[in-house]
C-alpha positions, 0 to 999 in steps of 0.5 A, a space after each residue: 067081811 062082817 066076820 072078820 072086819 073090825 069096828 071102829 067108834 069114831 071118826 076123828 084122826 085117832 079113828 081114821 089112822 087106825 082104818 089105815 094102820 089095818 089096812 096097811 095090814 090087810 085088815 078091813 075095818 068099818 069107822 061110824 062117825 055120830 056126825 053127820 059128815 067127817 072133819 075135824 075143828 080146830 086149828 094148829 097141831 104141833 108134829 113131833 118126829 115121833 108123829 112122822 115116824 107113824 105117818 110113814 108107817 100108816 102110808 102117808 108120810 109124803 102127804 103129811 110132809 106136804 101139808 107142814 111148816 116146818 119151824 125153826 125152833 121151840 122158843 120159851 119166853 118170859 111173859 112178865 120180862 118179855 125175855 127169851 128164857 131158853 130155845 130148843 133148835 130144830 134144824 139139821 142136827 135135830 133132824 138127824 139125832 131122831 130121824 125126821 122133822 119137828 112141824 106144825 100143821 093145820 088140823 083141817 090139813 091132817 085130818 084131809 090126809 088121812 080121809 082121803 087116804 081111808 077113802 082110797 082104801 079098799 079096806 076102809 068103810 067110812 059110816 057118819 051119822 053112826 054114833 056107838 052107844 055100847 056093844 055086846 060081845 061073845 066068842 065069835 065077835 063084837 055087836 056095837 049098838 048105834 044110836 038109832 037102834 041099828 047095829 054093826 058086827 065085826 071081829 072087834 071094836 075100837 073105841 077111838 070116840 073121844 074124851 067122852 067115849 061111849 065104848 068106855 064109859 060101859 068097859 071103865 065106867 069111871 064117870 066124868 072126865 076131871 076138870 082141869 080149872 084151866 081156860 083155853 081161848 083159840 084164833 087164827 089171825 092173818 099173818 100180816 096182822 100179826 105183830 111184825 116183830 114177832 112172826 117168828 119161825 118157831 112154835 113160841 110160848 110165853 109163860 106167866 103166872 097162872 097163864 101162858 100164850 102160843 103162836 105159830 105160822 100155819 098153812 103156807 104162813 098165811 096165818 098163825 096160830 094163837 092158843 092162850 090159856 088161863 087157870 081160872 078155875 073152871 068148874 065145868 067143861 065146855 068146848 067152843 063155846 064164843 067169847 069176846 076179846 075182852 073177855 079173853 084178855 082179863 086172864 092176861 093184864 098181868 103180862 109184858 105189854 109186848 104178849 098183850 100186843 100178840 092177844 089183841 090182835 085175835 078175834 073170833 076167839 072161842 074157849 074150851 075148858 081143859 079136861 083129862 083123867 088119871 091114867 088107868 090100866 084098863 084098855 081092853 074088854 075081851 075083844 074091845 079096846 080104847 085108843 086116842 083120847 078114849 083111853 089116855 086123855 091128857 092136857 095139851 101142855 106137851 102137845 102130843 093128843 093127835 101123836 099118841 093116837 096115831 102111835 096107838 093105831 100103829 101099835 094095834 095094827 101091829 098086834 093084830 097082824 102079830 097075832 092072827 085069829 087070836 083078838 084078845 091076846 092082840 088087844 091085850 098085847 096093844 095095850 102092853 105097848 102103850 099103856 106106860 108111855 102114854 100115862 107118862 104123858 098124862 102125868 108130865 103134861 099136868 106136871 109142865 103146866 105147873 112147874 114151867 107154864 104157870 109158876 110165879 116168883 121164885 119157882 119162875 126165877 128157879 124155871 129160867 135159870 135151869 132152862 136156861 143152863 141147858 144146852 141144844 144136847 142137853 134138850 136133844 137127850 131130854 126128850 129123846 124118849 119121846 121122839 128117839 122111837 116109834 111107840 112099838 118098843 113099850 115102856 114109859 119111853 125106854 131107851 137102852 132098857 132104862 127109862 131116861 130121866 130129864 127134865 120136862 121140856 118147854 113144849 108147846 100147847 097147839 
């Protein structure tokens, strides 16, 4: 098994989809995880059709389906007026133009489905306290390098570790992520403390300047969560680190008092300083490749990290059963697939924090009175790129051979 299994560096929801897209294929795979035990931080993750699509593909669709709350609709707000700008309806309509749902789930939730699925495979080998530091190749396979002076052999390596990626820092070798400059504060508060007039089904978002707030229902609609972000030019990174409530609400008393209403009502807060890099080519070293956030990091403004890598696992496990015994032509083609539509992302995730979550004055005013022209259809079209596939067609979201041109929707950080 050790000659033909592949590696996998990273234990996380881009590293675990990618043991059972293989495994849906026949394909073993050993996953090493540095910590010591699997899980996931982190609470609310937003699921596009696009993410069910690979959820039924990687065999747990039924489980992820279980696990969801399903919303409404997509709600921008104004949080200088505290007036609605625009909504995008995500009922039957929405449901039947793209084939599957638009949910929110606990990220604990996912991450559960997924392991207990690679725990009942058995193709899937699951190894923590494993972190990968590097790894040598040569004709017959791959030797990944652990932390603790050990080693795995296998037929190829993915690097799905993370924003920080071992296994691209020696494939790119392209230095430190870049610094976004802007600040994002995380809680989950009860949802009877949450205001009575604002527990909306929806996935809400309120745009201000240089600022914006999320919340959502999670878990059954015990809690929802609350996501608020501050472009205050943050320096370095930093992740999960405890601030206090005051500190969270200097970025925010700009805004209507009906947003600083849903911020006061958090706690335990903690910050991460938002990281991404620019989009590259290069996924792929002879029999290792990048997958996840390891080769397309981007901001959370169109809510698609944990969407991509799972589309990414789908696409690898497709190339490799499309090319038996053949690794490198199946990495290069992975790559082919996904290289285009994930940098789209990249760039237009930088592009909506600028242009719809944090505009002030005029470019605001211009913001609404766009989005609020905009019908249900017109949404509909605009992000059929995005959900109207399954991530295997190529391209940057083509649709018809064409890449579709629309403007960036009001998605919403999760």
């Amino acid at each position: 098994m050790t000659k033909t299994r592949i590696l996998i560096a990273g234990g996380g929801i881009g590293g675990l989809a990618t043991a059972l897209g293989l495994a849906r294929r026949g394909v073993p795979s050993l996953v090493m995880e540095k910590a010591p035990q699997l899980g996931e931080i982190g609470a609310g993750i937003q699921l596009g059709p696009n993410a069910f699509h690979s959820f039924d593909a990687l065999g747990v669709g039924d489980a992820a389906r279980a696990m969801a709350v399903y919303i409404d609709r997509l709600r921008l707000m104004d949080a200088i007026s505290g007036e609605e700008i625009t909504h995008i309806r995500l009922d039957e309509p929405f449901r039947q133009r793209f084939g599957n749902p638009y949910a929110v789930i606990h990220r604990g939730d996912l991450y559960g489905v997924l392991l207990r699925a690679c725990e009942a495979s058995p193709l899937v080998a699951l190894r923590t306290s494993s972190e990968v530091l590097g790894y040598d190749q040569d004709e017959n396979g791959v030797t990944a390098r652990l932390a603790g002076g050990e080693s795995e052999r296998g037929a190829a390596l993915i690097g799905a570790d993370g924003l920080w990626s071992n296994v691209r820092k020696q494939l790119l070798g392209d230095g430190r992520p870049r610094v976004s400059g802007h600040t994002t504060y995380r809680s989950v508060i009860p949802t009877e403390q949450m205001p009575e007039d604002l527990r909306w089904n929806a996935a809400t978002l309120w745009a201000g300047p240089k600022c914006h707030i999320v919340h959502y229902p999670l878990s059954g609609w015990k809690v929802f969560n609350l996501v608020v972000t501050y472009h205050n030019d943050a320096p370095e990174p930093v992740a999960g680190k405890p601030v206090s409530a005051e500190e969270v609400m200097a970025g925010f008393t700009h805004v209507h008092e009906r947003a600083q209403k849903i911020i006061r009502h958090g706690s335990g807060w903690k910050l991460w300083v938002l990281c991404d890099r620019d989009p590259v080519e290069r996924w792929t070293d002879g029999r290792v490749a990048l997958l996840g956030d390891a080769a397309h990091p981007q901001l959370q403004y169109f809510a698609q990290g944990a969407c991509m890598a799972m589309e990414d696992a789908v696409a690898l496990a497709h190339c490799v059963d499309a090319h038996p015994g053949h690794m490198e032509a199946a990495l290069n083609a992975y790559r082919d697939l996904r290289v285009l539509r994930t940098a789209r992302i990249q760039l237009q995730s930088r592009a909506i924090g600028e242009h719809i979550y944090h505009p002030a004055g005029a470019h605001a005013a211009l913001r609404n009175t766009i989005m609020r022209s905009y019908t249900s259809q017109d949404w509909y079209d605009a992000v059929e790129w995005l959900y109207g596939g399954n991530g295997l067609s190529g391209g940057a979201g083509a649709v018809g051979g064409k890449v579709h041109e629309a403007p960036a929707e009001p998605r919403m950080v999760g």
